[in-house]
C-alpha positions as CSV (number, residue, x, y, z in Angstrom):
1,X,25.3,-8.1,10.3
2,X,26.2,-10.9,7.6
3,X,26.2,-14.5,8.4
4,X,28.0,-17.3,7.3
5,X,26.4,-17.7,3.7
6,X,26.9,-14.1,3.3
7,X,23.6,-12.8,3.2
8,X,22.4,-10.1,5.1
9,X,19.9,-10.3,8.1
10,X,17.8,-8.1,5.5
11,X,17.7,-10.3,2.8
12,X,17.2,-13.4,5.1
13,X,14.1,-11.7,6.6
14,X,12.8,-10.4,3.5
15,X,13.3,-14.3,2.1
16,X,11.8,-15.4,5.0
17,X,8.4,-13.3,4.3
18,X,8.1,-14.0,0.9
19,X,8.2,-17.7,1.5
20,X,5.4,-17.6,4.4
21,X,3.5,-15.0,1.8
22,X,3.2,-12.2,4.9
23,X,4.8,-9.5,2.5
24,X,1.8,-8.4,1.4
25,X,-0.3,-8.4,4.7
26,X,2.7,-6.4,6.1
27,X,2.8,-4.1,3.4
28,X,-1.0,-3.5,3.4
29,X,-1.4,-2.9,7.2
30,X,1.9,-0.2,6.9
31,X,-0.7,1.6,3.8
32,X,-3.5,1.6,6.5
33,X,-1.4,2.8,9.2
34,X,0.0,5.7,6.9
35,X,-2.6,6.8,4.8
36,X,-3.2,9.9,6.1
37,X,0.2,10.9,5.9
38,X,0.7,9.6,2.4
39,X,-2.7,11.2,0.7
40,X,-3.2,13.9,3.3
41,X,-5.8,14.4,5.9
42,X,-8.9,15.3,3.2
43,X,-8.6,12.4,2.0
44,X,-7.8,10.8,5.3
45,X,-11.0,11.8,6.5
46,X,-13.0,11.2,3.8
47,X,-11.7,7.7,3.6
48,X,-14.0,5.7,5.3
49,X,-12.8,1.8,4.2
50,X,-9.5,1.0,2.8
51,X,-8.1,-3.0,1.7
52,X,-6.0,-4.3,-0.9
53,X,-7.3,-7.4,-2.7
54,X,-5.1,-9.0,-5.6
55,X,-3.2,-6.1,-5.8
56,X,-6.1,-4.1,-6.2
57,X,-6.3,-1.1,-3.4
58,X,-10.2,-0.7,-2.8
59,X,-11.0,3.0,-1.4
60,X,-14.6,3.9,-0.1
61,X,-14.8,7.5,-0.2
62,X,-17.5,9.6,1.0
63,X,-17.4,12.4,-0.7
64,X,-18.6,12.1,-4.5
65,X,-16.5,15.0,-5.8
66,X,-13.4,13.5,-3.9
67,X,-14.7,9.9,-5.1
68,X,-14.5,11.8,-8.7
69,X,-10.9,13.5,-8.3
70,X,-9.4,10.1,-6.8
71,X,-10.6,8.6,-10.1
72,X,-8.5,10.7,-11.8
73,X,-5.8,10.3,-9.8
74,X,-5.2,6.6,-9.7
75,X,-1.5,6.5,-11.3
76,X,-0.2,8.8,-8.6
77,X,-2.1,6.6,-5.9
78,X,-0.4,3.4,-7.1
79,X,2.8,5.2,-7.2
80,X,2.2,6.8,-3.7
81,X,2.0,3.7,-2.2
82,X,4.3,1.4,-4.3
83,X,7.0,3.8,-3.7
84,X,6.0,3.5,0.3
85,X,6.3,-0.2,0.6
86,X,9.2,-0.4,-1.7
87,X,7.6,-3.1,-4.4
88,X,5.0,-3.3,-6.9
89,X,2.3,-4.1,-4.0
90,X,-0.5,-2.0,-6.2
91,X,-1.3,-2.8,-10.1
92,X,-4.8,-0.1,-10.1
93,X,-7.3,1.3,-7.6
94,X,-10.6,0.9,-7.2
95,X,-12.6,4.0,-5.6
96,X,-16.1,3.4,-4.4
């Protein structure tokens, strides 16, 4: 559906976030909502708080050997997750 400037109802919604800065509160709540199926159920479980703070992602794991591995693991987090939302939502990760 196109109207008469020729932009798509897309692009006008996606204008429309970005100009009332919900983007990223949209994006972050969609991570939360998904996690599980984007990192797996382990890690799911052994999540136990998750928030994105200035394009930080903040993880509190339980697990110290998981808390360890996620550390390692932080480019292919940001990835995960960027490639989920469809923007560069996540700059690093913070796992506590």
């Amino acid at each position: 559906m196109r109207n008469t400037d020729g932009n798509s109802l897309k692009d006008v919604i996606g204008d429309f976030l970005d100009a009332k800065h919900i983007k990223g509160k949209l994006a972050e709540a969609n991570i939360i909502a998904k996690w599980s199926e984007l990192v797996g159920e382990m890690i799911a479980k052994n999540t136990s708080k998750i928030y994105i703070h200035n394009n930080n992602l903040f993880l509190y794991i339980d697990s110290a050997a998981l808390r360890q591995e996620l550390h390692y693991s932080k480019a292919k987090i940001i990835s995960i997750v960027n490639t989920e939302v469809g923007f560069e939502l996540i700059k690093d990760v913070m796992v506590k």
